[in-house]
N, C-alpha and C positions, 0 to 999 in steps of 0.2 A: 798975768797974761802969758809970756812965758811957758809955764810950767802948765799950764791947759794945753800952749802948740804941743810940748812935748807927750802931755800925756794924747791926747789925741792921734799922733805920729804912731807912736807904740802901739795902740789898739791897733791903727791902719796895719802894722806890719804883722801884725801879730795873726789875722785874716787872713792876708795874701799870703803870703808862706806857704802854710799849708795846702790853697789850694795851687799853687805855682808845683810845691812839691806832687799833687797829685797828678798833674798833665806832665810833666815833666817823667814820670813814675809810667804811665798809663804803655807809650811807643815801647819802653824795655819791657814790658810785660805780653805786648802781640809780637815783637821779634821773638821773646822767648818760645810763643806756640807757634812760631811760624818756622823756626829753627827746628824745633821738636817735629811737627810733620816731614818737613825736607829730611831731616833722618832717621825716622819710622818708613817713610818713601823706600831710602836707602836699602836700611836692613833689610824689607820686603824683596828687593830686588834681588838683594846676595842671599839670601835665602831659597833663592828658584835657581836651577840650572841658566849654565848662558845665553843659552840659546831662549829659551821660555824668556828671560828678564830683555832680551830685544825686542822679542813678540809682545810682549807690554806696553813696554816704549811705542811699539808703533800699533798699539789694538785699534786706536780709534780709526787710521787708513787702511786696517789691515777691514776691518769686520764694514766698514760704509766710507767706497774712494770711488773714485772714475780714473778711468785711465790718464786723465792730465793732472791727479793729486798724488795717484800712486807709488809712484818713482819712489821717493824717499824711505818707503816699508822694503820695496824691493833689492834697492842701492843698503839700506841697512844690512837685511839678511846677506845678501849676497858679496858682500865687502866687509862680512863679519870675521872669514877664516877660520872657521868652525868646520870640520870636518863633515857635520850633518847638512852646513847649508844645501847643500844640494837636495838632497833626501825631503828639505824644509818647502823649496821650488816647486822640486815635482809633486808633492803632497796638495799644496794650494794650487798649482796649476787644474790640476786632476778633481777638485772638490771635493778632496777626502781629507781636509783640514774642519776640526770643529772646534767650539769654545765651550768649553761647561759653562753652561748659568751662573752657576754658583760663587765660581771667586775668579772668571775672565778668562781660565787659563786655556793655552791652542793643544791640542792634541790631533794625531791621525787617527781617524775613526775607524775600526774593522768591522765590520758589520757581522753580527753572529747572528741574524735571524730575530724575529719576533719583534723587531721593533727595537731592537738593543743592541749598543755597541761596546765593541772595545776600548779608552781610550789609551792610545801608544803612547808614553813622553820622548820628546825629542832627542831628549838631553841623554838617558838613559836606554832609549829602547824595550825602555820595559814595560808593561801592561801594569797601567790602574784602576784595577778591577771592573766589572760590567753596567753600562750604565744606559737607563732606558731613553730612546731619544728626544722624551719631550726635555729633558734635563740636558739637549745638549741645541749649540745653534750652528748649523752646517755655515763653512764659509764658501761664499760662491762667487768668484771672480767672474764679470761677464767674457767676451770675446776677446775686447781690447785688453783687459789686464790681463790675460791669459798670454794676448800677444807679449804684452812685454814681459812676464816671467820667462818664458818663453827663450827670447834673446838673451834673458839672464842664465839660462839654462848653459844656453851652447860654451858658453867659458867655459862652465864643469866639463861637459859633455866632452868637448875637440880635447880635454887633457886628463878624461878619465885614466885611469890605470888599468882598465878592461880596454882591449885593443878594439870586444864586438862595438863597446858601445861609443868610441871612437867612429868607427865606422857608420855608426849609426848618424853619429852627428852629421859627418857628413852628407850622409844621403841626402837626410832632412835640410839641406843647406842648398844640396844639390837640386831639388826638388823645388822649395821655394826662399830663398834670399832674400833679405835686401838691404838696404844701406848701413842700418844697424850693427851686421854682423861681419862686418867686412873688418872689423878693429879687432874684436875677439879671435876670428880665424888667421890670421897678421899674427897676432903673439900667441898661436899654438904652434905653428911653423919650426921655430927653433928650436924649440925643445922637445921636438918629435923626434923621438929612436926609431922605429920603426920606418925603414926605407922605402917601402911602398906606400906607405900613407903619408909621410912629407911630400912627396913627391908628388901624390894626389891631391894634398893642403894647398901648395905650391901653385898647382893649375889652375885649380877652382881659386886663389887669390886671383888669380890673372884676372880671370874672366869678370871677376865681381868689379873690379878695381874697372874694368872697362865698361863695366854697366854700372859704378856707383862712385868712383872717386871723385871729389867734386875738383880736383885739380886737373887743368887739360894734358898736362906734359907728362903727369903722371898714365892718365888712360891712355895717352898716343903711345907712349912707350911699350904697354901692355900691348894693344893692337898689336906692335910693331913685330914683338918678341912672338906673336901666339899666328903672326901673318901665313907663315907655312901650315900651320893646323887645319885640318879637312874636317875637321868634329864638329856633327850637328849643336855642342854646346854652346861654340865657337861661332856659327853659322848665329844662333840665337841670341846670344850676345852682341853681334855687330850690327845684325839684322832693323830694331830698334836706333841705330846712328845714322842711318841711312834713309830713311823715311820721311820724305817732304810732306808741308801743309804751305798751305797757301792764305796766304797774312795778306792786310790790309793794312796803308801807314799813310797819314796825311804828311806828306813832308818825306824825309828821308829814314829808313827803317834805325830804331836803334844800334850804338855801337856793339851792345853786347850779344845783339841778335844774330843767329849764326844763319847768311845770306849763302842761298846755294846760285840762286838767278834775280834779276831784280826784270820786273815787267812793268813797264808802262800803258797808260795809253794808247794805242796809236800801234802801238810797236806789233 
């Protein structure tokens, strides 16, 4: 009897083994191709300029986003320190950024006529050869993404090393503003040489800071400093603080509500 438990036991182990060894075998076998992708990924990437291997990273928001997903394609490029980011901005701003069909990659497209473009590499600036445009897919930011390249702009812009296009920034700031850019133009200030354009940085902070700072002590301060200024900018700036409407409150109006009269009934 005995010697049946035993031989019996044996057969049992002798089954399960093998197949224990083959699930146990099976997980090191998909780590191994899953390892293997992750660095074929890799390679792929260090083998594209650096700029191109961002624009990868981010093709799927770059090529179909809205303006409330976008941020993170723009925040990449533009916090990458790359000398071209800018170059990369105003390309997509502009919808002169395309992707070839063929293997995803972004290029700026020159248009030579007939239906066929140039495309530029980022990376290099060089021309890769002429390509017709059904083989390529134009990227087209609507309004809003445009808006936010946009504000990603003005950092380059306010600290170009061309003084025109410094000035430019400005204009464009001067012209239309708003809350966004009030942090960018703050940290071009300092590092402006040019004595008449600090000085212009400087004002235009003022005025923004009082149509957008959301701390009060900080805009009263501004007010206070720009009170002698006769300037229509000035004028347009304060103009907006001063402007009643007339609210309606069951009870006593909120604290954080800024009361200029309270009117009752009767009164």
């Amino acid at each position: 009897m005995l010697k049946k438990l035993i031989l019996l036991l044996a057969v049992l182990t002798a089954l399960v083994l093998p197949a224990y060894a083959q699930e146990t075998g099976a997980p090191e076998t998909g780590a191994q191709e899953t390892g293997a992708q992750e660095t074929g990924a890799q390679e792929a990437n260090a083998a594209l300029g650096p700029m191109q291997a961002i624009l990868q990273e981010q093709a799927e928001l770059i090529v179909k986003s809205s303006r409330t997903t976008i941020g993170p394609a723009i925040e990449a490029v533009s916090a990458s320190g790359l000398p071209q980011a800018a170059e990369v901005l105003e390309t997509w701003q502009a919808r002169e950024m395309w992707q070839r069909k063929a293997d995803g990659l972004f290029f700026r497209g020159e248009d030579i006529g007939s239906k066929t473009y140039r495309p530029i590499d980022f990376d290099t600036g060089e021309a890769v050869g002429e390509v017709p445009s059904s083989e390529l897919k134009q990227i087209k930011p609507n309004s809003g993404i445009q808006g936010l390249i946009g504000t990603a702009l003005v950092t380059f812009q306010l600290n170009d090393p061309s003084r025109a296009k410094r000035i430019d920034a400005l204009r464009s700031l001067e012209r239309a503003a708003n809350a966004d850019l009030l942090a960018p133009l703050r940290a071009s200030i300092e590092p402006e040489e040019d004595a008449v354009l600090k000085a212009r940085k400087q004002r235009l902070e003022r005025l923004l800071t009082i149509s957008y700072d959301p701390d009060p002590e900080a805009r009263i301060a501004a007010i206070e400093e720009m009170s002698g200024d006769l300037g229509l900018d000035v004028r347009g700036a304060l103009n907006p603080l001063t402007v009643k409407t007339l609210k309606v409150f069951e009870g006593e109006p909120p604290a954080e509500v800024n009361v200029a009269r309270v009117l009752r009934p009767g009164s």
